[in-house]
PDB file of N, CA, C and O in Angstrom:
ATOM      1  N   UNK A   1      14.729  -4.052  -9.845  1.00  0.00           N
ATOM      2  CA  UNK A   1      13.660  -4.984  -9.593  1.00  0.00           C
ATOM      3  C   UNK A   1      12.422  -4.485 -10.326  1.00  0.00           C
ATOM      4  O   UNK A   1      12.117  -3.320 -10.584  1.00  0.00           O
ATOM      5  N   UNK A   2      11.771  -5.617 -10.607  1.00  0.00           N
ATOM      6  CA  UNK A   2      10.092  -5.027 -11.791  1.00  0.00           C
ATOM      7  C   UNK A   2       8.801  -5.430 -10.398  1.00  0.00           C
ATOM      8  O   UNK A   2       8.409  -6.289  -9.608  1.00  0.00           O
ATOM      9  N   UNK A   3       8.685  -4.619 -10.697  1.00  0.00           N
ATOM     10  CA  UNK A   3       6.868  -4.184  -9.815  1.00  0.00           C
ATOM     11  C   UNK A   3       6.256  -4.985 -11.028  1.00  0.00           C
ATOM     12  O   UNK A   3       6.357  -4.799 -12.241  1.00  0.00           O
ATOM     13  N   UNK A   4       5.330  -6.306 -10.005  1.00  0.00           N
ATOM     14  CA  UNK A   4       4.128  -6.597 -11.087  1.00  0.00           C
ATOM     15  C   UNK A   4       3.045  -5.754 -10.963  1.00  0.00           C
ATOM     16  O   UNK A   4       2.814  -4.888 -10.120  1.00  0.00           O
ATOM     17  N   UNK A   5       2.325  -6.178 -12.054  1.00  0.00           N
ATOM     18  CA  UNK A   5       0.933  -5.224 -12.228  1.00  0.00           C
ATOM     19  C   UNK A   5       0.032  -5.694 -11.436  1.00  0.00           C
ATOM     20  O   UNK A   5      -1.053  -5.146 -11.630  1.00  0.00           O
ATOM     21  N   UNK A   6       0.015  -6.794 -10.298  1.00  0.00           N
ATOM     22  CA  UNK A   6      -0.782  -7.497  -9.793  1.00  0.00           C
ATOM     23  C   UNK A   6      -0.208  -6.286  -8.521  1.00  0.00           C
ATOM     24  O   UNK A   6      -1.097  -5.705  -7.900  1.00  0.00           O
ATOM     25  N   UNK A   7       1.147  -5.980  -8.210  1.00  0.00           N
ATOM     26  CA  UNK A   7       1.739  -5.522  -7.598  1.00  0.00           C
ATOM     27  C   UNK A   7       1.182  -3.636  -7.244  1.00  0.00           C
ATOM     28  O   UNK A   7       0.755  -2.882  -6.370  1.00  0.00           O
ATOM     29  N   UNK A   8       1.522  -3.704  -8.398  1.00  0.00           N
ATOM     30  CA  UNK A   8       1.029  -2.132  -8.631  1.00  0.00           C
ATOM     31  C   UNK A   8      -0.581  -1.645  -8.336  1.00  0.00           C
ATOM     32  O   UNK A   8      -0.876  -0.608  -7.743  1.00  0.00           O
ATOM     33  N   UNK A   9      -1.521  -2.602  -8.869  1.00  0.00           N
ATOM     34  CA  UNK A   9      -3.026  -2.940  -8.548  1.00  0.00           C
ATOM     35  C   UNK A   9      -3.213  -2.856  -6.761  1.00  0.00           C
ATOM     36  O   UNK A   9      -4.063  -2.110  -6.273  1.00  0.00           O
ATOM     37  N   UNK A  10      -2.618  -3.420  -6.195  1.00  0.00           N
ATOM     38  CA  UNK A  10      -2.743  -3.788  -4.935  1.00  0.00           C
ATOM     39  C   UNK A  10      -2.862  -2.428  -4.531  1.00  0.00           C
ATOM     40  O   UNK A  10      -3.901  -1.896  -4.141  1.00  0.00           O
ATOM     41  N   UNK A  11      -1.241  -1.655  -4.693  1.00  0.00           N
ATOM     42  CA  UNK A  11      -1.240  -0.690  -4.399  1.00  0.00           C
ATOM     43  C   UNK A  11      -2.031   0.787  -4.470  1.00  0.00           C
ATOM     44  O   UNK A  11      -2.005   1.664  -3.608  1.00  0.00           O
ATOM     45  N   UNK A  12      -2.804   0.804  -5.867  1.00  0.00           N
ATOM     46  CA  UNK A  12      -3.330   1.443  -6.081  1.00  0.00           C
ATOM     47  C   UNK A  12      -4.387   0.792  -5.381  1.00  0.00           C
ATOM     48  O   UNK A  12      -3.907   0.681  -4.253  1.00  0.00           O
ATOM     49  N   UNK A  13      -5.328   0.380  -5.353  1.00  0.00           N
ATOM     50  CA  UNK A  13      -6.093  -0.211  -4.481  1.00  0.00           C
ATOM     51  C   UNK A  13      -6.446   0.315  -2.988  1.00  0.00           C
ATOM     52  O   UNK A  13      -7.516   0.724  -2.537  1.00  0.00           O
ATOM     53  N   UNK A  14      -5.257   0.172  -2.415  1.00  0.00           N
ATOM     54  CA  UNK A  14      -4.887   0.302  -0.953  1.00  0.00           C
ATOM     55  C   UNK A  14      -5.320   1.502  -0.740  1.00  0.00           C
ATOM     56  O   UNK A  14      -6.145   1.774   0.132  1.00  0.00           O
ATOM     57  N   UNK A  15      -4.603   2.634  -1.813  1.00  0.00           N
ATOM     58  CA  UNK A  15      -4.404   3.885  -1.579  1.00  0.00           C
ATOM     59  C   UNK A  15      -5.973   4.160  -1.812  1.00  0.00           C
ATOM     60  O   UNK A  15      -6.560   4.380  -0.753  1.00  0.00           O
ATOM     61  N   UNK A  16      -6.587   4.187  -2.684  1.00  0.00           N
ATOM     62  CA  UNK A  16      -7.913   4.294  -2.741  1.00  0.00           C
ATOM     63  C   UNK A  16      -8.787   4.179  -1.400  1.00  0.00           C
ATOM     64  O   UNK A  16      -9.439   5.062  -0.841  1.00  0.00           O
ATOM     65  N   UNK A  17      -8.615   2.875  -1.060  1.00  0.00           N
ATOM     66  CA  UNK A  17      -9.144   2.096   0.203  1.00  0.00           C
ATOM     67  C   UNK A  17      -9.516   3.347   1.295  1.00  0.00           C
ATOM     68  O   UNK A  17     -10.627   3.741   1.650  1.00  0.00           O
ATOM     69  N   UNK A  18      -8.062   3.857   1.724  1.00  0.00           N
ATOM     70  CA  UNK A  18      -7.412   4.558   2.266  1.00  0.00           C
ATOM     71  C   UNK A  18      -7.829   6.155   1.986  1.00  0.00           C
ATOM     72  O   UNK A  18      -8.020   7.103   2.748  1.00  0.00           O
ATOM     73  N   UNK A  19      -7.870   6.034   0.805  1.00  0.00           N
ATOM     74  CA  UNK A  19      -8.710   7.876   0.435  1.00  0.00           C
ATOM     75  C   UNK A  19      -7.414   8.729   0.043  1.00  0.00           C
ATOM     76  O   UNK A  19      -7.600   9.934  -0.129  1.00  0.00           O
ATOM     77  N   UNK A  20      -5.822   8.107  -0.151  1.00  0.00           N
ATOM     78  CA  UNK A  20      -4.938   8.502   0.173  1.00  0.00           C
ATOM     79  C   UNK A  20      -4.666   9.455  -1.273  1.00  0.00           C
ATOM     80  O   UNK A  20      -4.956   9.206  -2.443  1.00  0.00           O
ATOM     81  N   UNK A  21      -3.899  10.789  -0.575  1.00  0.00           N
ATOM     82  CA  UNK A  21      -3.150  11.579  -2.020  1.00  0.00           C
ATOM     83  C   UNK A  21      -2.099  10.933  -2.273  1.00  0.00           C
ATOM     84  O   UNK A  21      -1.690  10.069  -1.497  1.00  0.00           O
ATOM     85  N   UNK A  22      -1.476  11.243  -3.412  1.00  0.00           N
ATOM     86  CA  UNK A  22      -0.103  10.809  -3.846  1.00  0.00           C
ATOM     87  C   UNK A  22       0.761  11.423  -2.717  1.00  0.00           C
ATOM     88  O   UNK A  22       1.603  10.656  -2.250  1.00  0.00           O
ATOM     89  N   UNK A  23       0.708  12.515  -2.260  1.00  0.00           N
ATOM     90  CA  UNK A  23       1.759  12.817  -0.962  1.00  0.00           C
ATOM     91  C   UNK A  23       1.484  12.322   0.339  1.00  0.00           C
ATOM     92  O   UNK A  23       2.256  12.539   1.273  1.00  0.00           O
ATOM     93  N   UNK A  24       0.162  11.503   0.494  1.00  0.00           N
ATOM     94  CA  UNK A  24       0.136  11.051   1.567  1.00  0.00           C
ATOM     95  C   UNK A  24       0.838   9.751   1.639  1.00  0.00           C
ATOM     96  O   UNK A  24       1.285   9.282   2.686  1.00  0.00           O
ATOM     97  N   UNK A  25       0.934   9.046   0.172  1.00  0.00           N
ATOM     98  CA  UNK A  25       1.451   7.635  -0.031  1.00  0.00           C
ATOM     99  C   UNK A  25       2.954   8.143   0.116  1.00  0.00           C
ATOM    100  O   UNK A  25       3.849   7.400   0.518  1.00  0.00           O
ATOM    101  N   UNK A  26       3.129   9.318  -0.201  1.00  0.00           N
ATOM    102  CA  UNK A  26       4.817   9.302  -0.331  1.00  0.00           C
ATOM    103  C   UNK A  26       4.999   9.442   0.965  1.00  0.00           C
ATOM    104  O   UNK A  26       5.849   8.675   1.418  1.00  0.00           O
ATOM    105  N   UNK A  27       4.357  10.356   1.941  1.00  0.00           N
ATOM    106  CA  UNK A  27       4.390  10.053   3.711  1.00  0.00           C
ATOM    107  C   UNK A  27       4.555   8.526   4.153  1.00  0.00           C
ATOM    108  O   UNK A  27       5.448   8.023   4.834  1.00  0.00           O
ATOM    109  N   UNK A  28       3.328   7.882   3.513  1.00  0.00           N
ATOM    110  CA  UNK A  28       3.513   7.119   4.212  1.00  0.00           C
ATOM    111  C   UNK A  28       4.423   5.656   3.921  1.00  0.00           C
ATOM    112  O   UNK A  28       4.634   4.912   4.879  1.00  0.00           O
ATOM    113  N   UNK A  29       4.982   5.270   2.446  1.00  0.00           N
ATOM    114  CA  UNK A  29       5.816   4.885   2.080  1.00  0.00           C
ATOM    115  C   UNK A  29       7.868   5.009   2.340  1.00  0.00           C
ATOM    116  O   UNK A  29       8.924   4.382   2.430  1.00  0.00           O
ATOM    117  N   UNK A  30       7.008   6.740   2.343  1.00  0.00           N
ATOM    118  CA  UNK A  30       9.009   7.008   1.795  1.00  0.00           C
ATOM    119  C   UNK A  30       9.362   6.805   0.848  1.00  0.00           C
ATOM    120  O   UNK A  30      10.576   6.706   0.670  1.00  0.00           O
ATOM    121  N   UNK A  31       8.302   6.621  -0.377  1.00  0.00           N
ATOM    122  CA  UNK A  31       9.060   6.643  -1.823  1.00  0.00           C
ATOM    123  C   UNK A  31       8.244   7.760  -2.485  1.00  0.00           C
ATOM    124  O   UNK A  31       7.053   8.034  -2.331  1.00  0.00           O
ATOM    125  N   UNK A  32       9.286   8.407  -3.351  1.00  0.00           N
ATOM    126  CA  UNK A  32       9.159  10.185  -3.709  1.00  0.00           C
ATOM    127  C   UNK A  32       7.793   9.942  -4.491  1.00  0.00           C
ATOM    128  O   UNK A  32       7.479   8.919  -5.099  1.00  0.00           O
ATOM    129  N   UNK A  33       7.158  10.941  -4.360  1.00  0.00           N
ATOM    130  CA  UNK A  33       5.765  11.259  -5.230  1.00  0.00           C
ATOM    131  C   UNK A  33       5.790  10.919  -6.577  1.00  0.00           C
ATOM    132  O   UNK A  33       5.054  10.150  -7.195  1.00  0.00           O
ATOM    133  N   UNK A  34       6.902  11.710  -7.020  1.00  0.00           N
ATOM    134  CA  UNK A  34       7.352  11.668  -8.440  1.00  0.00           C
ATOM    135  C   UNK A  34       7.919  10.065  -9.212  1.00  0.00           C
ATOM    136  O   UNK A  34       8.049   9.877 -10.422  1.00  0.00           O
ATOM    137  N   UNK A  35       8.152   9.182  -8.239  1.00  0.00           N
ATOM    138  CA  UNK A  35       8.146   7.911  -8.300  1.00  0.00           C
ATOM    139  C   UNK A  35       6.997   7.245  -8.523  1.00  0.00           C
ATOM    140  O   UNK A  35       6.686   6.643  -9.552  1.00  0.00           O
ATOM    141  N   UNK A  36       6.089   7.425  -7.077  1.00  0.00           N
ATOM    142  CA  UNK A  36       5.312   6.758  -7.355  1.00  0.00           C
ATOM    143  C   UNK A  36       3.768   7.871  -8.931  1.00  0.00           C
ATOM    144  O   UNK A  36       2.697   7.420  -9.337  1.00  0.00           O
ATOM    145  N   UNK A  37       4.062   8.473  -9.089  1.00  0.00           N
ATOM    146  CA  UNK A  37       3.837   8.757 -10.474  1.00  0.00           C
ATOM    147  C   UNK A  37       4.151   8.836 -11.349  1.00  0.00           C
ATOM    148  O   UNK A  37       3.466   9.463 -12.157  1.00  0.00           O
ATOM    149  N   UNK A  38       5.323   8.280 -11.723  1.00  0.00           N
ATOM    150  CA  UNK A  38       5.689   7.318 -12.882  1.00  0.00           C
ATOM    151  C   UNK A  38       5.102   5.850 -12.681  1.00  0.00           C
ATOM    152  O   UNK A  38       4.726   5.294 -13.712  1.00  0.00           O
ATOM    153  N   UNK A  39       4.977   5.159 -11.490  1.00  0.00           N
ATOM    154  CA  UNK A  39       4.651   4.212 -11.269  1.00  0.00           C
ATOM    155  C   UNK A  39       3.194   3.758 -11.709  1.00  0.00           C
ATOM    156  O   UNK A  39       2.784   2.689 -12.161  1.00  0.00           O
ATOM    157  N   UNK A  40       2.553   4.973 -11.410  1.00  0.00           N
ATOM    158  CA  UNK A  40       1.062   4.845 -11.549  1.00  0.00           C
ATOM    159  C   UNK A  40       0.338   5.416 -13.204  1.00  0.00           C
ATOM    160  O   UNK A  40      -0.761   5.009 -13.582  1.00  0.00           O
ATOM    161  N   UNK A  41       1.259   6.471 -14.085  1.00  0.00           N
ATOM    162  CA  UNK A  41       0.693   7.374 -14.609  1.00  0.00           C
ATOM    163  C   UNK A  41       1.910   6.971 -15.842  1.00  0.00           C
ATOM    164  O   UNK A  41       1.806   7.716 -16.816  1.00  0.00           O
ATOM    165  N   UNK A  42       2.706   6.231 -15.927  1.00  0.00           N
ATOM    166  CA  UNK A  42       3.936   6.138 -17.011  1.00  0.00           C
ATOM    167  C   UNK A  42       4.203   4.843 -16.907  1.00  0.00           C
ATOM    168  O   UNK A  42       5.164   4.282 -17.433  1.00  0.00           O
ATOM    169  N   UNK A  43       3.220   4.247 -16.111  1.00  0.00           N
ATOM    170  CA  UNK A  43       3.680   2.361 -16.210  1.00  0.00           C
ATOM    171  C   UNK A  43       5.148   1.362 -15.889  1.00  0.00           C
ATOM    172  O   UNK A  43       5.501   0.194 -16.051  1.00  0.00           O
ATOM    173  N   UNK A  44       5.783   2.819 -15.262  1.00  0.00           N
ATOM    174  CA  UNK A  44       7.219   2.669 -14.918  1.00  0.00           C
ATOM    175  C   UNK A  44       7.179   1.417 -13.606  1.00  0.00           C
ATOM    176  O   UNK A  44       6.782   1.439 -12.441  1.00  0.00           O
ATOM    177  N   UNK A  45       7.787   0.404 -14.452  1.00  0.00           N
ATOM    178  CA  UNK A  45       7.915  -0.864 -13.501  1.00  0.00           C
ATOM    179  C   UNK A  45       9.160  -1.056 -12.681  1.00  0.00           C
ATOM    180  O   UNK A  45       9.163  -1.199 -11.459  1.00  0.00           O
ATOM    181  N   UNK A  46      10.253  -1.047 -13.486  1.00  0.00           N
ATOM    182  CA  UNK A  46      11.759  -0.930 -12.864  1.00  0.00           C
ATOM    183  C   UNK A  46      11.818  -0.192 -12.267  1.00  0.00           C
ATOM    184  O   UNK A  46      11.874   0.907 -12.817  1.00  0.00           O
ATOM    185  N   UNK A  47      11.853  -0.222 -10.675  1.00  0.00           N
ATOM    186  CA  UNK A  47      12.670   0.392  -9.529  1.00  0.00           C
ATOM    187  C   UNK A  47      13.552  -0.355  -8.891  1.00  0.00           C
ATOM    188  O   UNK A  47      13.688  -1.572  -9.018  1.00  0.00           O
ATOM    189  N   UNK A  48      14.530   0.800  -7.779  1.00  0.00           N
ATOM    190  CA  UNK A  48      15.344   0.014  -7.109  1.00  0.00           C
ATOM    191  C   UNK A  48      14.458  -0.811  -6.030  1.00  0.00           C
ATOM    192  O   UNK A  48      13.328  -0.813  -5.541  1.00  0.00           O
ATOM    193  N   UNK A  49      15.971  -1.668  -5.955  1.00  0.00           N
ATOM    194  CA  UNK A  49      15.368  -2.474  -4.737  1.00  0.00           C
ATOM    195  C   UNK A  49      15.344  -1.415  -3.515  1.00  0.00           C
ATOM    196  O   UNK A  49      14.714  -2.129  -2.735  1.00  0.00           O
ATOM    197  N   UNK A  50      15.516  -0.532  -2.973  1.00  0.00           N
ATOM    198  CA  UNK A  50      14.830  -0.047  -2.197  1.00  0.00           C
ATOM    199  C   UNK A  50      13.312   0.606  -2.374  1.00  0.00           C
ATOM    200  O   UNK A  50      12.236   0.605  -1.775  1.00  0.00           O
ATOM    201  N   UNK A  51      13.660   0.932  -3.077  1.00  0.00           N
ATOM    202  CA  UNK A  51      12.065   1.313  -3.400  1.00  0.00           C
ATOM    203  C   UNK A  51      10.945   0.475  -3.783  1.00  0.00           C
ATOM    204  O   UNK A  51       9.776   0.734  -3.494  1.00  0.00           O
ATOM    205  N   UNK A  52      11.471  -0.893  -4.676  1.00  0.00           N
ATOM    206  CA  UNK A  52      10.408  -2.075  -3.771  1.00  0.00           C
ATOM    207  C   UNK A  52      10.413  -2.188  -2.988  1.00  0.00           C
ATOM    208  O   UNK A  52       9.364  -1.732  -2.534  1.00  0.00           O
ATOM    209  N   UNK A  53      11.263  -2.760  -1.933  1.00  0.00           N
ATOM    210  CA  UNK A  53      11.136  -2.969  -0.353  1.00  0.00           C
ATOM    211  C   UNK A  53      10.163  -1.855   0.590  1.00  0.00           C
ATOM    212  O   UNK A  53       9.531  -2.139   1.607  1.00  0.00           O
ATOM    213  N   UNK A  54      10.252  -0.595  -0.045  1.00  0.00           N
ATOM    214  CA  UNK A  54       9.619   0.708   0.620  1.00  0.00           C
ATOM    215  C   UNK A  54       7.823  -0.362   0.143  1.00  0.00           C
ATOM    216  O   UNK A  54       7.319  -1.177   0.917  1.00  0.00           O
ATOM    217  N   UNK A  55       7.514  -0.169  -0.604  1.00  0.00           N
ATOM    218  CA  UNK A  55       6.663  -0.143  -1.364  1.00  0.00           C
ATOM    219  C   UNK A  55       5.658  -2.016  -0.966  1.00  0.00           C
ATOM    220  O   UNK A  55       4.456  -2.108  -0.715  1.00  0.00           O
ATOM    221  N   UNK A  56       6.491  -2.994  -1.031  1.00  0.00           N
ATOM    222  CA  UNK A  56       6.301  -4.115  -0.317  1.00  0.00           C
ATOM    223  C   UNK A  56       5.577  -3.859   0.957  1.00  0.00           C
ATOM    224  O   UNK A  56       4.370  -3.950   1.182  1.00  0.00           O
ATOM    225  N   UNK A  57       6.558  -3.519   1.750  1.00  0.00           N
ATOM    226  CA  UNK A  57       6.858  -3.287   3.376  1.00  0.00           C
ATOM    227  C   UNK A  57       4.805  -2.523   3.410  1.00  0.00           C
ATOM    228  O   UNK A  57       3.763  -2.934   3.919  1.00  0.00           O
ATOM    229  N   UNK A  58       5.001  -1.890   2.974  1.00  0.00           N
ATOM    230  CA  UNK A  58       3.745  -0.676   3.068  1.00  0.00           C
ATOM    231  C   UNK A  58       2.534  -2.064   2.934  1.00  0.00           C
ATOM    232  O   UNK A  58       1.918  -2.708   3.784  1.00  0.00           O
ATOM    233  N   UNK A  59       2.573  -2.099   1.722  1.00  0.00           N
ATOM    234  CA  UNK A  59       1.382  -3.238   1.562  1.00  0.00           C
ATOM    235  C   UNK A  59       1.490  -4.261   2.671  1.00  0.00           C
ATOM    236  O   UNK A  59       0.468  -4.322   3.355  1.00  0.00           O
ATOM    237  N   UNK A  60       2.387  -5.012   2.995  1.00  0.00           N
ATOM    238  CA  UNK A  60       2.356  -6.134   4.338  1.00  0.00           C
ATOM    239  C   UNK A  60       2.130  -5.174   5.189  1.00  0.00           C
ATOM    240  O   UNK A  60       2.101  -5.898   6.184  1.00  0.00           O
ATOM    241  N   UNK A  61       1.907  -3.903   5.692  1.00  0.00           N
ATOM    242  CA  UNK A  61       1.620  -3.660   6.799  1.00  0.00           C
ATOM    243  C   UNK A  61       0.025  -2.944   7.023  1.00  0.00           C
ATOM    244  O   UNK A  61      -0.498  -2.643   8.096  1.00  0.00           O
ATOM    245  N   UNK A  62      -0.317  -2.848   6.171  1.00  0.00           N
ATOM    246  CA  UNK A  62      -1.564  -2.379   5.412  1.00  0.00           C
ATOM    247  C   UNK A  62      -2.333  -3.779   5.647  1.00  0.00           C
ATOM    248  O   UNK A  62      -3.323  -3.750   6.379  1.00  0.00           O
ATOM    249  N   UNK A  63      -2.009  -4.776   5.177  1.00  0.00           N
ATOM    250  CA  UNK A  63      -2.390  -6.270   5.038  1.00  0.00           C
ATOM    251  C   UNK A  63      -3.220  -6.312   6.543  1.00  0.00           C
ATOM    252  O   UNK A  63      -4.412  -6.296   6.852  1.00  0.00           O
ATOM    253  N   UNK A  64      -1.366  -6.401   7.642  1.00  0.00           N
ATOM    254  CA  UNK A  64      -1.702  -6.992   8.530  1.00  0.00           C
ATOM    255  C   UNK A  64      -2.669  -5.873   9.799  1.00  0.00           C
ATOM    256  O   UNK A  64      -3.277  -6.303  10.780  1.00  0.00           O
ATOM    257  N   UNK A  65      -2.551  -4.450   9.392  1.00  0.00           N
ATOM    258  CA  UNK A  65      -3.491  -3.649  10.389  1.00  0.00           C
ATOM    259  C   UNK A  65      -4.880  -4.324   9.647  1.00  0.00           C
ATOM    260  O   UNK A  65      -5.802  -4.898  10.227  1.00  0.00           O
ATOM    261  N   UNK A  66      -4.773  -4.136   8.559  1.00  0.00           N
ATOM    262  CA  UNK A  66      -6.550  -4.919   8.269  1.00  0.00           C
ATOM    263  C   UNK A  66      -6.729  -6.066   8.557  1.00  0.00           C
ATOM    264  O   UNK A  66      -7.919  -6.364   8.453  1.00  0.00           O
ATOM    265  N   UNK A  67      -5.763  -7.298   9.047  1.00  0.00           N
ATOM    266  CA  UNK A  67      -6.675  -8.822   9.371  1.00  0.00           C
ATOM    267  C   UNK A  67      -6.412  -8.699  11.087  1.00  0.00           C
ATOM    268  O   UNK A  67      -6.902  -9.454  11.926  1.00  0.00           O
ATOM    269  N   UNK A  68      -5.629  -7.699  11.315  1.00  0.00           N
ATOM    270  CA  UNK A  68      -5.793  -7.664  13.369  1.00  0.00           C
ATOM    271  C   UNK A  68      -6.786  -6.856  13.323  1.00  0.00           C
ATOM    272  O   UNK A  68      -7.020  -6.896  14.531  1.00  0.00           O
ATOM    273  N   UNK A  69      -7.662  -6.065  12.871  1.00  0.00           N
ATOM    274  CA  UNK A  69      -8.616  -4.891  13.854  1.00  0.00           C
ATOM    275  C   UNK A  69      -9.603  -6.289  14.081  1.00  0.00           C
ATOM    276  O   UNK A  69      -9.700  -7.387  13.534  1.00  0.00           O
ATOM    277  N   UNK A  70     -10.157  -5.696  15.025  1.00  0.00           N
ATOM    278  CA  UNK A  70     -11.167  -6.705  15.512  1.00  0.00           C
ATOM    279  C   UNK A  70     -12.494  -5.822  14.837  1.00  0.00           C
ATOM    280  O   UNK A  70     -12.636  -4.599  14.812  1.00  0.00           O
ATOM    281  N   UNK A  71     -13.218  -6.669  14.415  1.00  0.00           N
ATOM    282  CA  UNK A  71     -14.606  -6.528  13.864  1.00  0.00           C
ATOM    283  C   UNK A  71     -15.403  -6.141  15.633  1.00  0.00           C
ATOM    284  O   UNK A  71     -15.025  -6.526  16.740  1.00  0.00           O
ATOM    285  N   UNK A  72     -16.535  -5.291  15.269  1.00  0.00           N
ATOM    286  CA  UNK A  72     -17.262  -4.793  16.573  1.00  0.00           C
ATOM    287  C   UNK A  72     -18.027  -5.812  16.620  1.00  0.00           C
ATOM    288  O   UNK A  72     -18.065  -6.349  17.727  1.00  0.00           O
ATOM    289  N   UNK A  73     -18.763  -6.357  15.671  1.00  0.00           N
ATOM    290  CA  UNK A  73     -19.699  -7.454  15.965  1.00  0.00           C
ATOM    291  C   UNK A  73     -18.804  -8.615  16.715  1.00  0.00           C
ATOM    292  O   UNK A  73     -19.167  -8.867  17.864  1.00  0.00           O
ATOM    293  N   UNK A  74     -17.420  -9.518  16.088  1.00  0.00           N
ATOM    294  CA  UNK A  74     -16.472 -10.176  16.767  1.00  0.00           C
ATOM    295  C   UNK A  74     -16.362  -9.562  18.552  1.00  0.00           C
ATOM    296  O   UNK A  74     -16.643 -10.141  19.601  1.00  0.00           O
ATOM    297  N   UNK A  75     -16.043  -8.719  18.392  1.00  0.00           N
ATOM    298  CA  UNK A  75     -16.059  -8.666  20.013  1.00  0.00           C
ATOM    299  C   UNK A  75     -17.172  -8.329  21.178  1.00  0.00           C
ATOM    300  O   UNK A  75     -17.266  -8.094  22.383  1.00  0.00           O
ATOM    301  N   UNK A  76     -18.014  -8.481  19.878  1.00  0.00           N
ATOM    302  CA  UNK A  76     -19.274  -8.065  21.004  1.00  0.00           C
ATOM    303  C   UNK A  76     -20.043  -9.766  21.390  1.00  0.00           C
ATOM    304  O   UNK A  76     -20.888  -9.978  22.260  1.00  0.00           O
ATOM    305  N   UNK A  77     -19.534 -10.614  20.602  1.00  0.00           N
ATOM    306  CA  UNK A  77     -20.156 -12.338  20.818  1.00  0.00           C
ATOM    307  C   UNK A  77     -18.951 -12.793  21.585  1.00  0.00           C
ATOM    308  O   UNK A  77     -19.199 -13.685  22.398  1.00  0.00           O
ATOM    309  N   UNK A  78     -17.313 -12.267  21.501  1.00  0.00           N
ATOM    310  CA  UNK A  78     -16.622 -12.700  22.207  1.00  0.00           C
ATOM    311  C   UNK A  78     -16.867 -12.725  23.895  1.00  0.00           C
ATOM    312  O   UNK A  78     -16.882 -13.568  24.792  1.00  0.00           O
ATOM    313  N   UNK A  79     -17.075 -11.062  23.725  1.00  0.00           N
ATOM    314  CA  UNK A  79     -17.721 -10.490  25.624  1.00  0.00           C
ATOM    315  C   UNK A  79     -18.587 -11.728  25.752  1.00  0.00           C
ATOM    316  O   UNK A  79     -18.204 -12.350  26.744  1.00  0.00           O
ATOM    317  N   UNK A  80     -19.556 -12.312  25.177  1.00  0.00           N
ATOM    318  CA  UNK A  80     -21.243 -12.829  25.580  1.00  0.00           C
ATOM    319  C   UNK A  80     -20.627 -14.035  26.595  1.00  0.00           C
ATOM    320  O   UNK A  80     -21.394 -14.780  27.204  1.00  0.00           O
TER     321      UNK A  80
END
């Protein structure tokens, strides 16, 4: 399977977001360091489908902890 670059962006992105090392992404993914630095540093697009799915999965869950936290201001007009 090919990782888009829209794909790969995200990711790098995230990890930034996040403050994350390359071994923290491999913690928190499950896909080897050395993967995801080819991924990032050798433009290496073709992986397996598990290792998209690793890599997917991460971003949708990344997604959805950021549109559930509740904003402090949101719950402070909700209480009113």
């Amino acid at each position: 399977m090919k990782l888009t670059e829209n794909q790969v962006i995200a990711i790098k992105r995230k990890r930034g977001e996040l403050d994350m090392s390359i071994r923290g992404l491999e913690k928190a993914t499950g896909v080897s360091r050395w993967t995801l630095i080819d991924i990032f540093k050798h433009d290496h697009r073709n992986v397996n489908s598990k290792t998209f799915k690793k890599l997917n999965d991460w971003l949708i869950n990344q997604y959805e902890i950021a549109t559930h936290s509740v904003h402090p201001t949101k719950e402070m007009v909700k209480n009113d």
